[in-house]
N, C-alpha and C positions, 0 to 999 in steps of 0.2 A: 427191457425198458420198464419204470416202476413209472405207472399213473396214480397220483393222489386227485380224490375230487371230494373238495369240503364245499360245505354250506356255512353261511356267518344268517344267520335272521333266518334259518329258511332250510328246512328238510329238503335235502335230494330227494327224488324221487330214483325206483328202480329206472324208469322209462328215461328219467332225463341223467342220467349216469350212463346208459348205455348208446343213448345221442353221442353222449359227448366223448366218450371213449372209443366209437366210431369214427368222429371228426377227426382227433388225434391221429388214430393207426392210418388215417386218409392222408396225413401230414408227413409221414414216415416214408413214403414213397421220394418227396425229396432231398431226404436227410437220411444218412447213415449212420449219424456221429449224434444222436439224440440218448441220453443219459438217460433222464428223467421228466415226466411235466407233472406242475401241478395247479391243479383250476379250483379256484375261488369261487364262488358262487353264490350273490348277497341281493337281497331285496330291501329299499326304502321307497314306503309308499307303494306307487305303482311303478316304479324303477325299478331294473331289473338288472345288477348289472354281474359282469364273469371279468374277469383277472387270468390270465392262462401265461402261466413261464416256462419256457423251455428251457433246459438245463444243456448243452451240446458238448464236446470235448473242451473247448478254449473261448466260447460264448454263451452267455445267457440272453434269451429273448422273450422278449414281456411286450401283452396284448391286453388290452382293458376297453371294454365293449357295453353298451348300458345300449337298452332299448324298452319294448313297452311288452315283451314276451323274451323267457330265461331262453327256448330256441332257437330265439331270432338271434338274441347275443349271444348263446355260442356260435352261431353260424358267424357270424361277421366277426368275433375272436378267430376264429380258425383262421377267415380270409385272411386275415394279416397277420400270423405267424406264417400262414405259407408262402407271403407275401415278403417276409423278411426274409425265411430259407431260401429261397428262390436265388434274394440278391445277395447272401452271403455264401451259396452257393458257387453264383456268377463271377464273386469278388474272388473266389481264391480259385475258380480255373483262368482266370487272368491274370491273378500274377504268377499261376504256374508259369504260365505262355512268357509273362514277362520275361523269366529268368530266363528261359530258353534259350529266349530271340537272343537275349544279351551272352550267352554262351556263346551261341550261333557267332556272334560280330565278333566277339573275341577274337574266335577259332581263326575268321577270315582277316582277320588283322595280322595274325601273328604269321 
């Protein structure tokens, strides 16, 4: 998996590059099918805000977070990509089940 992490106004730091390359490989536990992510990371004023996409086999998911500290908005970017894996997760072991059941009633139809 390739992580990219830019800055737009505003030097990464080492410390807050390996924050956030932390949060990520944290992400990876519920997703197997993660390609690539890559995290933005911009300051106006005292705004603080991150951009995080995940690239997956057949979806992309995008997370845009602004708070008054860059670690508090990666923390709360991350909550909601893993928040999205979670339920695109959930979606495709139900319609696995869908087809199933409907094989299942076939079968006992026929």
């Amino acid at each position: 998996m390739n992580i990219t992490i830019s800055g737009r106004k505003i030097e990464v730091t080492q410390s807050l590059r390996q924050h956030a390359e932390d949060k990520i490989k944290k992400a990876l536990k519920y997703s197997d099918k993660i390609i690539d992510a890559h995290v933005v990371m911009s300051m106006e004023k005292y705004i603080h805000t991150v951009e995080m996409t995940f690239n997956l086999e057949r979806k992309t998911i995008f997370a845009k977070e602004s708070s008054g500290d860059m670690y508090t908005s990666v923390d709360l970017a991350i909550n909601k990509i893993i928040k999205q894996l979670r339920r695109y997760h959930d979606r495709l072991k139900d319609h696995k089940v869908k087809i199933k059941d409907q094989e299942d009633q076939e079968d006992r139809n026929i």
